[in-house]
N, C-alpha and C positions, 0 to 999 in steps of 0.2 A: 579721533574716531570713537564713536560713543556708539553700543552695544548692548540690548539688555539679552541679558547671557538664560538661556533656560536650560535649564540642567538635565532634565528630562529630552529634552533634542539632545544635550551634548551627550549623556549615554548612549543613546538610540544609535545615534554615528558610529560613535565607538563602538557598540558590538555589533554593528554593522559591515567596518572596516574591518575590524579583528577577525571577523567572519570568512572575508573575503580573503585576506591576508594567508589564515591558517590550512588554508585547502592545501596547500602543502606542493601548490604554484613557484612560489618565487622563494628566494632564500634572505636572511634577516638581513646582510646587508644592503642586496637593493627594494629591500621595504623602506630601509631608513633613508638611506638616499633620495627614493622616491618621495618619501613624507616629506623630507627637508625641503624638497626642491617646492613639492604644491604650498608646502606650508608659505617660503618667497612669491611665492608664483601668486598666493592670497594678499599676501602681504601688500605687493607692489599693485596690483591690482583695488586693491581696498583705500593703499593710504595714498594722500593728493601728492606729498612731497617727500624728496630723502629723509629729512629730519625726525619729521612725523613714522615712514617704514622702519627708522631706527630705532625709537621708541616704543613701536611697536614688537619689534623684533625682541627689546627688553623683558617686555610685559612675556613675551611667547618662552623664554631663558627664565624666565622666572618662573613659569606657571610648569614648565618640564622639571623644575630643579624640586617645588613642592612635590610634583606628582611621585620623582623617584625616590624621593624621600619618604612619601606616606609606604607608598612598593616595600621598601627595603625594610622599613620599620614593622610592616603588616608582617614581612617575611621573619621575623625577629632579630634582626639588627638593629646592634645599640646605634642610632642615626647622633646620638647628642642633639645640642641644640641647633638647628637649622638657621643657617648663614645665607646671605642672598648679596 
């Protein structure tokens, strides 16, 4: 699956969702739940085969593992060096 990623839409989402998220609606564990699930729900819809949804599922475990790392390190935690 080949993807050119604009980063300006991927903010725009994101404080989009966060938006909607923080009205103070739902509780944090069925937000994650819920993202898990659309996150699959894109997945299997996007990619043609298992193999392919699994590597893609890699790319989305890796790209979560950056983001809470940059999170933690911004919040001032020593992160060390980042392992994938």
């Amino acid at each position: 699956m080949d993807h050119n990623i604009n980063a300006q839409s991927v903010q725009h989402i994101v404080r989009h969702l966060l938006s909607v998220i923080n009205q103070g609606h739902y509780n944090t564990g069925d937000v994650l739940i819920a993202a898990s699930e659309l996150l699959g729900r894109i997945i299997v819809d996007t990619c043609e085969t298992p193999i392919s949804a699994i590597q893609m599922a890699t790319v989305m475990e890796e790209h979560i593992k950056r983001t809470m790392y940059a999170g933690y390190t911004a919040k001032g935690f020593n992160m060390g060096p980042m392992e994938l």
